[in-house]
C-alpha positions in Angstrom: 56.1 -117.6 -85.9 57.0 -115.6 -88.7 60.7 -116.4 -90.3 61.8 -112.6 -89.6 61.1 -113.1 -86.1 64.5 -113.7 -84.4 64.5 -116.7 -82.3 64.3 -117.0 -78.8 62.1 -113.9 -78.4 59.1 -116.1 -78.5 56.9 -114.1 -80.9 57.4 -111.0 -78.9 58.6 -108.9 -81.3 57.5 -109.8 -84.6 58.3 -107.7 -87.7 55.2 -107.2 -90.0 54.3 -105.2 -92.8 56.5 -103.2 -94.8 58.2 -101.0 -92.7 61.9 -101.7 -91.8 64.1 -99.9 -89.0 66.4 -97.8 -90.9 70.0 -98.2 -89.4 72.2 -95.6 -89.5 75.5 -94.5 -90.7 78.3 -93.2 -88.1 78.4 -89.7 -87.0 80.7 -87.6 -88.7 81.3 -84.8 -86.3 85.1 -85.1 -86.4 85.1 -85.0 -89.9 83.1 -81.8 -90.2 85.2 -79.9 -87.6 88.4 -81.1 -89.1 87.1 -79.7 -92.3 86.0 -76.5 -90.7 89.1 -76.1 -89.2 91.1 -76.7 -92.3 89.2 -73.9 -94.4 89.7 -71.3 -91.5 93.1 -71.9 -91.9 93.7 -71.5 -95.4 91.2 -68.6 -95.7 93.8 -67.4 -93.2 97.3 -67.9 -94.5 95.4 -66.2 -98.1 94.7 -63.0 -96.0 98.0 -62.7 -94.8 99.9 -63.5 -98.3 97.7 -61.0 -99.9 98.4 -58.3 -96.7 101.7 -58.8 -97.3 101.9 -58.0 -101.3 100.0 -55.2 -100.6 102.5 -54.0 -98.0 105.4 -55.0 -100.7 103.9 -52.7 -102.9 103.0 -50.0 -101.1 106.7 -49.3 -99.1 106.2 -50.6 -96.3 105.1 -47.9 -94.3 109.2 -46.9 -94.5 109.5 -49.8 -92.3 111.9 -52.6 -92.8 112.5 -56.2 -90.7 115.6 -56.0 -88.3 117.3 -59.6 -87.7 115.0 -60.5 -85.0 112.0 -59.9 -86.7 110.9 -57.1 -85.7 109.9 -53.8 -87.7 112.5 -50.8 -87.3 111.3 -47.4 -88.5 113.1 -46.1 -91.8 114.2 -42.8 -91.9 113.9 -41.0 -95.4 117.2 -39.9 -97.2 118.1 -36.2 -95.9 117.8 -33.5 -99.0 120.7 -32.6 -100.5 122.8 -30.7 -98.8 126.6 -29.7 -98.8 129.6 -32.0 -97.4 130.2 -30.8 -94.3 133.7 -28.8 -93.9 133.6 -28.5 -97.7 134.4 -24.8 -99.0 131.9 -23.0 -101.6 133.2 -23.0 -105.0 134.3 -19.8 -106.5 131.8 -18.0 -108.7 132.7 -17.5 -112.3 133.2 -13.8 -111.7 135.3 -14.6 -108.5 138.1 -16.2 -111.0 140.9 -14.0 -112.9 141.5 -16.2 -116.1 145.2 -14.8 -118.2 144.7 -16.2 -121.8 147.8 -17.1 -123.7 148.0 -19.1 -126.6 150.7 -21.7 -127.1 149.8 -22.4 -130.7 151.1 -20.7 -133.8 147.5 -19.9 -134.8 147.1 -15.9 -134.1 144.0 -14.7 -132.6 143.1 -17.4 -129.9 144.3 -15.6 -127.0 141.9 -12.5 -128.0 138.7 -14.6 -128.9 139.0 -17.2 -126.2 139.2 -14.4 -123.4 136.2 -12.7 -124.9 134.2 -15.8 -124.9 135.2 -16.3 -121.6 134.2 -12.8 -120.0 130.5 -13.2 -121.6 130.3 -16.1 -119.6 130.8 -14.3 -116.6 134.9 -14.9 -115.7 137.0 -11.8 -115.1 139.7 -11.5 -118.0 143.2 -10.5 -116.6 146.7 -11.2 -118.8 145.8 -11.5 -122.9 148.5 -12.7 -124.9 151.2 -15.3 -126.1 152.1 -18.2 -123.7 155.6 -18.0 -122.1 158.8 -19.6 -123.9 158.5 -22.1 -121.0 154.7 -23.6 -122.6 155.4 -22.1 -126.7 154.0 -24.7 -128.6 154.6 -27.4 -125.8 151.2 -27.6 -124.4 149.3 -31.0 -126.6 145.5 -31.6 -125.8 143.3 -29.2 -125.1 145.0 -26.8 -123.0 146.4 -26.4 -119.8 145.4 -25.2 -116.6 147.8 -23.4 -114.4 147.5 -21.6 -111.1 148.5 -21.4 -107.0 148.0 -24.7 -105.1 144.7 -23.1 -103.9 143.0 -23.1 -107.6 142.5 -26.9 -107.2 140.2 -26.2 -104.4 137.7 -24.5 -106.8 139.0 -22.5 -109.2 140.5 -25.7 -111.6 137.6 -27.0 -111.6 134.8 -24.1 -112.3 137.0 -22.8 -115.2 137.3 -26.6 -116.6 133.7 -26.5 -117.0 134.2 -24.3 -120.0 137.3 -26.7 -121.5 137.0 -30.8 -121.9 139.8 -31.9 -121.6 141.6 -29.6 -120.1 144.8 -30.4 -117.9 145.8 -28.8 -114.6 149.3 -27.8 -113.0 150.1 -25.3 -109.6 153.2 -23.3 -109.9 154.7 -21.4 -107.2 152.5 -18.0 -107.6 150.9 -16.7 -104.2 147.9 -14.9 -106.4 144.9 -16.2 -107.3 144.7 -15.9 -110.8 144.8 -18.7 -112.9 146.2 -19.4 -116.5 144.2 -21.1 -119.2 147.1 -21.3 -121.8 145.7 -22.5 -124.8 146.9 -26.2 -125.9 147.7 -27.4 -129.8 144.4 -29.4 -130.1 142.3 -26.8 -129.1 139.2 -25.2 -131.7 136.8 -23.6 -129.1 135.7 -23.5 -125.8 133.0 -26.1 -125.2 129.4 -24.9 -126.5 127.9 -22.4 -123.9 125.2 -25.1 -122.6 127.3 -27.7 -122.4 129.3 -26.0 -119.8 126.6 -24.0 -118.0 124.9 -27.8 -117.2 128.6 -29.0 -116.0 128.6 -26.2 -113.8 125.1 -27.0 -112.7 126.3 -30.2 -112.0 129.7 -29.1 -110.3 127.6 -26.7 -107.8 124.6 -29.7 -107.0 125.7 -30.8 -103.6 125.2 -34.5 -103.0 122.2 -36.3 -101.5 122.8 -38.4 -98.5 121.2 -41.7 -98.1 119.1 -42.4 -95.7 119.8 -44.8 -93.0 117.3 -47.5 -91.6 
């Protein structure tokens, strides 16, 4: 009996030559669909972190996330468009400006009005200022008019004057006084107060509301 032969069998099964039962190793199915399983789902969570950069990116669709998760249609900001209630400013032309000149430089009054009516505003009183404002006016100049003017008419002719201060009086007209004030050298340059009153007529945008 040969020495590989286990014993007890009796020389029943005897191992000979030089082949040799292979044994072996444990199957690893587990492993494989744990591993399997593991790819999908970081192949996964990568398709949705890249889904959502490109949705960053892109706006959203002008959707945004409510507090319970949910997506809520944005609505685009309105276009510009006047406050509601809110009265149309005067029109250059629709404004009576009286000139007087509380300085004791001559010829302000007369050159100031001019300037003024090429730009469009309708020239009434030329002249000295009143003993009441003579030389009493510092800054720029003043502004003076009806409670009304400060509804529209204050500010479309201070558009043309930096600087320029504002007072009502007890007038029922609606003419308006630019009396010329002790720092003043000229009316601001013509395109500087065309894009104020641009800017002065350019009704607000509303924004929009998710």
């Amino acid at each position: 009996m040969s020495m590989l032969t286990p014993p007890g069998m009796g020389g029943k099964y005897r191992i000979t030559g030089d082949v040799y039962p292979r044994m072996r190793r444990p199957h690893r199915r587990r492993r494989i669909v744990l591993g399997a399983t593991a790819a999908v789902l970081v192949l996964g969570a990568a398709g949705w972190g890249t889904l959502q950069l490109v949705d960053v990116f892109s706006g959203g669709d002008e959707k945004t996330t409510t507090a319970a998760g949910k997506q809520a249609d944005c609505k685009p900001a309105p276009k510009a468009t006047a406050q509601p209630g809110a009265a149309a400013l005067p029109k250059p032309g629709q404004i009576t400006v009286n000139v007087y000149n509380a300085t004791p430089r001559s010829g302000l009054a007369k050159t100031t009005a001019d300037e003024l009516k090429k730009r469009g505003f309708t020239i009434g009183k030329v002249g000295n200022a009143p003993t009441a404002y003579d030389k009493k006016v510092p800054g720029n100049g003043l502004l003076l008019g009806a409670p009304a003017a400060t509804k529209g008419a204050f500010s479309v002719l201070g558009t043309q004057l930096k600087g320029a201060t504002t007072k009502v009086d007890a007038r029922t007209t609606a003419d308006v006084d630019l009396i010329i004030g002790t720092a003043f050298k000229t009316l601001d340059p013509k395109a500087a107060a065309d894009a104020a009153l641009t800017a002065l007529n350019k009704p607000k945008p509303v924004p929009g509301r998710c």
